[in-house]
N, C-alpha and C positions, 0 to 999 in steps of 0.2 A: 605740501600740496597747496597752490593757492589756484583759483580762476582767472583765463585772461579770455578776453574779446579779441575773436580773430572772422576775419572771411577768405574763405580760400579760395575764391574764384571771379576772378576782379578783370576783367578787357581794359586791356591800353589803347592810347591810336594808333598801334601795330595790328591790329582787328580791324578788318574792314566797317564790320558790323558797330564798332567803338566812336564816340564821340571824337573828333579830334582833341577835343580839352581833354582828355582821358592822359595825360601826360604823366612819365613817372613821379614828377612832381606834382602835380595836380594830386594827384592818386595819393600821394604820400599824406601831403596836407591835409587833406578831406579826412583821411583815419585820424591823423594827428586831430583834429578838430573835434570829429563825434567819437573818438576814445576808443576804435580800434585797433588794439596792441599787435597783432600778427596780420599779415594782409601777403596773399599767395599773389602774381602775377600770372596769370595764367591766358594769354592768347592764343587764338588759334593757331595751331601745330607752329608752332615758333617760340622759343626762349630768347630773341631774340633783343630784347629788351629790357631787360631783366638785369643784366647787370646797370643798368643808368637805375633803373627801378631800387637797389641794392645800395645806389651812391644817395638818394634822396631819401631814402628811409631812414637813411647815418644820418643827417641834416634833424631830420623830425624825433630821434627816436623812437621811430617804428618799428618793429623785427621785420624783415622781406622773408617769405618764401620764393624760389623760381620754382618756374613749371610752366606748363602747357594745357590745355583743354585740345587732346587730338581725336579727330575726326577718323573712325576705325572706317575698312570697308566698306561694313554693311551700313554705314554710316550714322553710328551709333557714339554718341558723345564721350569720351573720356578724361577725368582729370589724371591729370601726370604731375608730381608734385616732387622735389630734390630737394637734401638736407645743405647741399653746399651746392654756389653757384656753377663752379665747376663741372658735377655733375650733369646741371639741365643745359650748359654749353654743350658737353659733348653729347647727350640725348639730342640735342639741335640738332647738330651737325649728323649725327646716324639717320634719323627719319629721312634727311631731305630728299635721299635716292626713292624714297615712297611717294613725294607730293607727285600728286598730281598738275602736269607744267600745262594750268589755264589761266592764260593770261586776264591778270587782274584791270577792269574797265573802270577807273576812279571813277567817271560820270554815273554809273550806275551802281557800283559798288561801297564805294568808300575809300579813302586816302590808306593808307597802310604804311605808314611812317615808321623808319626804324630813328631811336632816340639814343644820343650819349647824353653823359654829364650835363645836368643843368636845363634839361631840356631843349639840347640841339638838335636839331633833325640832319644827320646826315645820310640819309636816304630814303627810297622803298622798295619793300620788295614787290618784285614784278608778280608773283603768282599768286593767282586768288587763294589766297592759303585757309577757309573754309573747308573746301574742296575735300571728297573724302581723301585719305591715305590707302597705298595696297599693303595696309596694313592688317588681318583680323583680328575682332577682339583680344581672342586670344594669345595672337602674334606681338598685338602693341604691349599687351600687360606684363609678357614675357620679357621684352624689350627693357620695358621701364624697371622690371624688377631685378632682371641681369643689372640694368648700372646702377642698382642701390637705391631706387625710386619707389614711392607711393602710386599703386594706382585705384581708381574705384571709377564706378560708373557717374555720368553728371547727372541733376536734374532727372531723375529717375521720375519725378511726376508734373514732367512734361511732355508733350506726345511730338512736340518738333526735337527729334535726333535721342530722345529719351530711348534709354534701353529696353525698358518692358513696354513701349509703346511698339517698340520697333521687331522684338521678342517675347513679349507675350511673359517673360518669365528670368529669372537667373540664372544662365545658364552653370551644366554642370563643372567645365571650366572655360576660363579661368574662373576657382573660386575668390568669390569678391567678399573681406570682413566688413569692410566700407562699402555705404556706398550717398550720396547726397538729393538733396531735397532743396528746393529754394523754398518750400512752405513748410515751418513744424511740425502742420497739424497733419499734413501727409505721410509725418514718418513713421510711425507705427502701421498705420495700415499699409503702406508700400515694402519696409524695409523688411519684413519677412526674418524680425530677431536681428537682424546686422545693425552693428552703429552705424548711426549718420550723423554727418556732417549738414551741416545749415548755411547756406551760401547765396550771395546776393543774384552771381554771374552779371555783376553791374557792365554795363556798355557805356552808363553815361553818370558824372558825377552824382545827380539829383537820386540816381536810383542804388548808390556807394550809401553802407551804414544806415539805412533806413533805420532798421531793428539791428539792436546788438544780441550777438550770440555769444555763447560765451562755452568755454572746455577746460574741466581740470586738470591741470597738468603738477607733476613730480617735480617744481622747479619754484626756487626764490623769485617774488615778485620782482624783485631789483638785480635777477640775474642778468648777463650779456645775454647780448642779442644768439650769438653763438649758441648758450647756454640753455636759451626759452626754446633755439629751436630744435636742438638735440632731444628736446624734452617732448616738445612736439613728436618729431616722429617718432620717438618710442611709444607712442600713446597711439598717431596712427597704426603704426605697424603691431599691435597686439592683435594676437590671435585669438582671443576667446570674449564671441559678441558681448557685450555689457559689463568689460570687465571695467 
């Protein structure tokens, strides 16, 4: 067992709401810097980026997670998390018959840049992808857990797109063993006995690693990248809160 410092909920400049310097290399660097070991990608209903994110974290020695932060119907925030790139491509590509097609206004939104290798911009996407999904809670986590994915609710003690701001409560399903917090000190009295997870939901560099978090995992500190992250979701994915 050793501990590594990870955050699972990081905006690119594929986020309108994202800094454009939110780059997968920016991103990579900044963990690399303040000691970061694992670092999730997670934009708005898009994995879209994620693979450039995956090539710059090989550069740094970072471990990536892909995933998403998708926006449920009722318009209640969820992390979506994949053990293998592959997965959060195809989770992409399933959602998009859900977005909702509102065209995204750079001047008042924000740029939405899709990223390859090295930080090149070869496009964006046109849809304000925020936007809820006709996805329901229970529909997306269904989703995510059919293709072998992690899900849990985000920022649960926030009251913009937070769960219990928006429900009052956990609902009975989907049941959630996860679920996150961006403050510590809110997680016992919000999380109701479920692990939490501790997450920046950085949009802009300066607000990336503030506070290191840190989770024991079943895995050599000098395992592969593969290796730290198989270990990873076997630790998400445990069924019994505070094991």
């Amino acid at each position: 067992m050793a501990l590594f410092t990870y955050d699972l909920h990081v905006h690119s400049c594929l986020s309108p709401c994202g800094d454009d310097e939110m780059t997968p290399c920016n991103i990579a660097g900044m963990a690399f810097l303040a000691g970061v070991r694992i670092v999730a990608l997670t934009d708005h209903n898009s994995c879209k980026n994620c693979g450039a994110f995956f090539a710059a974290c090989e550069e740094y020695g970072v471990v990536p997670v892909a995933g998403c932060e998708l926006t449920t119907s009722e318009e209640i925030h969820m992390v979506c998390l994949f053990e293998g790139l592959k997965q959060a491509m195809d989770f992409d590509e399933a959602i998009q018959p859900y977005r909702m097609k509102l065209k995204n206004r750079v001047e008042i939104f924000g740029n939405q840049f899709i990223m390859a290798k090295d930080d090149e911009i070869t496009g964006q996407d046109p849809w304000f992808l925020p936007a809820a999904t006709g996805l329901s809670l229970l529909e997306a986590a269904e989703l995510v857990r059919s293709m072998g994915g992690v899900a849990y609710p985000a920022h649960i003690d926030r009251e913009s797109n937070g769960m219990l701001a928006i429900l009052g409560m956990f609902p009975d399903e989907p049941v959630f063993e996860l679920c996150e917090v961006r403050d510590k000190e809110n997680a016992e009295k919000l999380s109701g006995g479920r692990r939490v997870v501790v997450s920046s939901d950085a949009h802009r560099l300066e607000d990336f690693a503030v506070t290191l978090n840190h989770m024991e995992l079943d895995c050599d500190p000098e395992a592969s990248p593969d290796e730290i992250r198989h270990a990873l979701f076997e630790k998400l994915n445990m069924k019994e809160a505070g094991k």
